[in-house]
N, C-alpha and C positions, 0 to 999 in steps of 0.2 A: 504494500500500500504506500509506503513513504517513496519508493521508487516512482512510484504513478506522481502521485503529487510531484516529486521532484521534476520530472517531466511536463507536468501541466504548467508550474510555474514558468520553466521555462521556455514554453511555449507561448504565452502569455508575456512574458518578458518581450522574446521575437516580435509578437503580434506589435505589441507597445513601441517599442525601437523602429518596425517599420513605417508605422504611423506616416509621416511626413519628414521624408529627409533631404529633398530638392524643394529649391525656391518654386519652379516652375511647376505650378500642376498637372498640366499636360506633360511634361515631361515624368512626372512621378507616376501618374496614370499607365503611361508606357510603361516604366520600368516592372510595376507592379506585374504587368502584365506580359512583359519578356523573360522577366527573371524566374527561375525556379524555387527560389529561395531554401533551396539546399543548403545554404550556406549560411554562415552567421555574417548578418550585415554591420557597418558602422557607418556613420554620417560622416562629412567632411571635416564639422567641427569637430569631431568626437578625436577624427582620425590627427588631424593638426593637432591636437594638446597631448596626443601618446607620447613620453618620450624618449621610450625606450622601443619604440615598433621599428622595422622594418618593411621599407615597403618596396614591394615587388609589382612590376611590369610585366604584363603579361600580354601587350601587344607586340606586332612585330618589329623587326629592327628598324626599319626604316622607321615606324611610330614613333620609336624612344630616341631618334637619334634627332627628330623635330624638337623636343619637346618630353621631359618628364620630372618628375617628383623628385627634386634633390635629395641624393646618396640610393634611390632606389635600384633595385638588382633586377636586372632584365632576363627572364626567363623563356619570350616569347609563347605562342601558343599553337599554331598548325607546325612549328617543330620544335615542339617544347623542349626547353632544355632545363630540366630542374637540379642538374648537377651546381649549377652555383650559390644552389644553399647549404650544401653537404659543409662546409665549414660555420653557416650560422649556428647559434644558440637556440638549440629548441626551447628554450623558456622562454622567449621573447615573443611578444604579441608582433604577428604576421600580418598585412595589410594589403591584400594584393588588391591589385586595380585596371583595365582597361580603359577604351572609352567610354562605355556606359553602363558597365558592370557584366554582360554576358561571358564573354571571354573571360574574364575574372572569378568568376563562379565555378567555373568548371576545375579551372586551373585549383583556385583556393580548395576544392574538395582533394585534389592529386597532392598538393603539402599539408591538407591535415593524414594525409596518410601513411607521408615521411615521418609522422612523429610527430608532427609541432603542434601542439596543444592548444594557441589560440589564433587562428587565422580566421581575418575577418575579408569580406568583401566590400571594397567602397562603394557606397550607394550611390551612382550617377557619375563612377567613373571619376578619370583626369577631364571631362568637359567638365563636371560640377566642379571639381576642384577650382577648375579656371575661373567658371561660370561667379563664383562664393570668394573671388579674388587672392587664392591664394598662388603662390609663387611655383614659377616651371622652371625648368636649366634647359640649355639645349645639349649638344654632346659635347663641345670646349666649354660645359659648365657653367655658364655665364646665362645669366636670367633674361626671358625670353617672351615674347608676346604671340610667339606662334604656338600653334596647337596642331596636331595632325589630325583633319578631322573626320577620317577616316573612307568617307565619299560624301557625298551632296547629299544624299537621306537623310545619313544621321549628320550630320553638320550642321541642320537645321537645330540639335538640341545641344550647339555650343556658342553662349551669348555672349561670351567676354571673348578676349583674345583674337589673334590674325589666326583663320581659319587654312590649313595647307591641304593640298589633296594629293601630290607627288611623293 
């Protein structure tokens, strides 16, 4: 019985946390409705005050090399490479991220299976990140206004930032 509850609370928990985590509602409306929610989500805010997380890239090279999350680890995702975690700390909260969280999702459930005990999914992606004004590098590391925005579909659900499609 305490296993159930334990369960249900956390599900409930989930339920709560997904609530509203993108400014845009139509953009949230999508994600609710693209995402499997397999995975345990975080917001943007939540994800910027971690300080100890890691965050991991799971778009492809050419994505990360426009534009990503300062110090995050690129593991890509149609040829995943998740050997460049085998030196992280499996205690540390994981944060993988795409554009708009699909690709993310999938990827975050293949590193909680490495071991690593807290891997969250960023909810709306590096567009939200941009979208909520937080900071990108490009690949000489230096802060950047471009985004890659993946094609013209989803490009539509990134507000901030120079949109790249190359």
């Amino acid at each position: 019985m305490r296993k159930t509850n334990s369960l249900v609370f956390l599900l409930l928990i989930q339920s709560f946390l997904m609530a509203q985590k993108v400014e845009n509602k139509a953009y949230d409306l999508l994600l609710k409705g693209l995402l499997d929610h397999d995975s345990l989500f975080i917001s943007v805010n939540e994800a910027a005050k971690m300080q100890e997380a890691v965050f991991v890239d799971s778009r492809e090279k050419g994505e990360f090399e426009v534009s990503h999350i300062e110090d995050a680890v690129w593991v890509g995702y149609e040829s995943v490479n998740l050997s460049a975690l085998e030196k992280v700390d499996r205690s540390k909260p994981m944060v993988v991220y795409c554009s708009v969280g699909y690709r993310s999702e999938r990827i975050a459930l293949k590193i909680k299976e490495m071991g690593f005990n807290e891997v969250y999914n960023l909810y709306g992606g590096i567009f939200e990140w941009k979208n909520q004004g937080k900071a990108v590098v490009n690949a000489q590391m230096e802060e950047t206004e471009k985004v890659h925005a993946y094609n013209r579909i989803w490009g539509v659900w990134l507000s901030k930032g120079e949109k790249v499609y190359k």
